[in-house]
DOLUM-152582 format. One record per residue: residue in three letters; x, y, z of N, C-alpha, C, O in turn. Coordinates in steps of 0.02 Angstrom, whole numbers, plus 50000, padded with zeros to 5 digits. Layout:
DOLUM-152582
ALAXYZXYZXYZXYZ/...
end
This chain:
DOLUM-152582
UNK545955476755095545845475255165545225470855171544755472255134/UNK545165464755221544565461155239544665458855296545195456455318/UNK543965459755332543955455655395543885449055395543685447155450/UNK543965444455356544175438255329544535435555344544965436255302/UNK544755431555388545325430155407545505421755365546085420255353/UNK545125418555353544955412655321545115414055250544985409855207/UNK545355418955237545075419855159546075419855127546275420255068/UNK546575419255206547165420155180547385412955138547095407655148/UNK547805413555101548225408455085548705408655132548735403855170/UNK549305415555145550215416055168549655421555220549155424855207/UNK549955420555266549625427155327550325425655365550645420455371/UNK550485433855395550845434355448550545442255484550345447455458/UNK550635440155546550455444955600550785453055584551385454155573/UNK550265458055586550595463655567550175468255576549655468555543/UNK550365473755637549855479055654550055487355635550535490755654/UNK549585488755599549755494355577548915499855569548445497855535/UNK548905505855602548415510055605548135510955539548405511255484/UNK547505511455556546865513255499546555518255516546175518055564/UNK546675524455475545965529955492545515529355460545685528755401/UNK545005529255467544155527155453543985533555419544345538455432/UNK543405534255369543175540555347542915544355431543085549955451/UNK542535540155464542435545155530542925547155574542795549155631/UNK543635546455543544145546655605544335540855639544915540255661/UNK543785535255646544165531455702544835527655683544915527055622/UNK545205525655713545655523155709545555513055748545335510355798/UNK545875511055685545805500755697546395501155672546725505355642/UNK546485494255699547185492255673547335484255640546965480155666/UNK547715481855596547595478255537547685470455620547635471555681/UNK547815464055588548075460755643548525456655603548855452155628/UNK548535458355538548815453755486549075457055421548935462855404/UNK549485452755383549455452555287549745448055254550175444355277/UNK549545447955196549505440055175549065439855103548685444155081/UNK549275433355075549005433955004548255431055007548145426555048/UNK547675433554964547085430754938546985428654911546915432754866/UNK546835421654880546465419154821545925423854793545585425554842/UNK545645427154729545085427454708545055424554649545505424254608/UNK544175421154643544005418954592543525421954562542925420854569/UNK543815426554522543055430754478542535426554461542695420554458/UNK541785428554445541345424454420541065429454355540675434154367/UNK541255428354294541135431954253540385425954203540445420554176/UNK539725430554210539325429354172539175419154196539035413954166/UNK539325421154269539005413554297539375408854301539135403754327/UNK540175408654275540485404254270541185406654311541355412454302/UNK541425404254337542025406954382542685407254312542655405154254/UNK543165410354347543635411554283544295407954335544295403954382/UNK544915412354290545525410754329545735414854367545775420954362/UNK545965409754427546045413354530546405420254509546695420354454/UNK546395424354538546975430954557547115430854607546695430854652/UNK547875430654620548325432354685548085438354710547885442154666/UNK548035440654772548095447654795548605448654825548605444154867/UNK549255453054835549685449954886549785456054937549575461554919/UNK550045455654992549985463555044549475465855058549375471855065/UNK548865459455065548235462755100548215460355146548405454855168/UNK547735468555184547615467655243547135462755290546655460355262/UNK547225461455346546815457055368546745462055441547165463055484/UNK545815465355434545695469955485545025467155497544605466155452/UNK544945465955568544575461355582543865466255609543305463755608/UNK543995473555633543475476655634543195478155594542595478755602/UNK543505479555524543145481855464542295477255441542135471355437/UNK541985483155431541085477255415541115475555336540625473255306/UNK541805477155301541615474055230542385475055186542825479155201/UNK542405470855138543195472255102543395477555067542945479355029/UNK544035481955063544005485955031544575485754993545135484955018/UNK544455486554931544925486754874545145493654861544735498254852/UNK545925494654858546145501954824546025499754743546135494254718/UNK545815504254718545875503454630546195510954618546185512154557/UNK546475516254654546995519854635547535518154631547905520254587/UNK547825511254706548335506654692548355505754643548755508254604/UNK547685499954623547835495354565547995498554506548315494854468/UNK547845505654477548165508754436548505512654406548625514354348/UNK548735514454490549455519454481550095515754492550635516354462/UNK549855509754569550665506154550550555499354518551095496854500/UNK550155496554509550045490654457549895491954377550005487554335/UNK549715496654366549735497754304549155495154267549185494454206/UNK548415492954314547865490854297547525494354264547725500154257/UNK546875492354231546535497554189545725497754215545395492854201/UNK545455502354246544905502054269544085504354224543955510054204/UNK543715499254217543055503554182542505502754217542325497554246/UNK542155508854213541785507054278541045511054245540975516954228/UNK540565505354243539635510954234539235509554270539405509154330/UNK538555508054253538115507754274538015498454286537705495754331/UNK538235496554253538255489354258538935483654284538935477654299/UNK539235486554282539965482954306540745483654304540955483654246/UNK540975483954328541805484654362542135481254304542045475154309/UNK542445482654256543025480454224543675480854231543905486054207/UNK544365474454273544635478554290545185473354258545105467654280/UNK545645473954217546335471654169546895471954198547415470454167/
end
């Protein structure tokens, strides 16, 4: 999910409820694919598609599932004190 709306490549209109850790309830206004370009060790790498993200315009920051990413993608997550590894 991001309040990004600039950040789509494919966007189409699509509202669907969000419960917040405090309860509140927002709702998406969009979904649609992301470009990302990792920057590994200063140098950008190659783009990743995101596809079926949300576009929630109240949200104050992006949020990535990584239980998605590795229960139905089949990703591999490592995670310490220094940085997110994610395959």
């Amino acid at each position: 999910m991001t309040p990004h709306c600039h950040w789509f490549k494919k966007y189409e209109q699509y509202s669907v409820p969000i419960k917040l850790a405090d309860n509140t309830i927002i709702y998406s206004a969009g979904v649609g694919s992301v470009i990302f370009v990792p920057i590994i060790e200063g140098k950008e790498t190659c783009p990743v598609e995101f596809t079926r993200v949300l576009h929630v315009p109240k949200l104050q920051n992006n949020l990535l599932s990584i239980l998605f990413l590795t229960r139905r993608r089949q990703f591999e997550v490592n995670i310490n004190a220094d940085f997110i590894k994610i395959q």
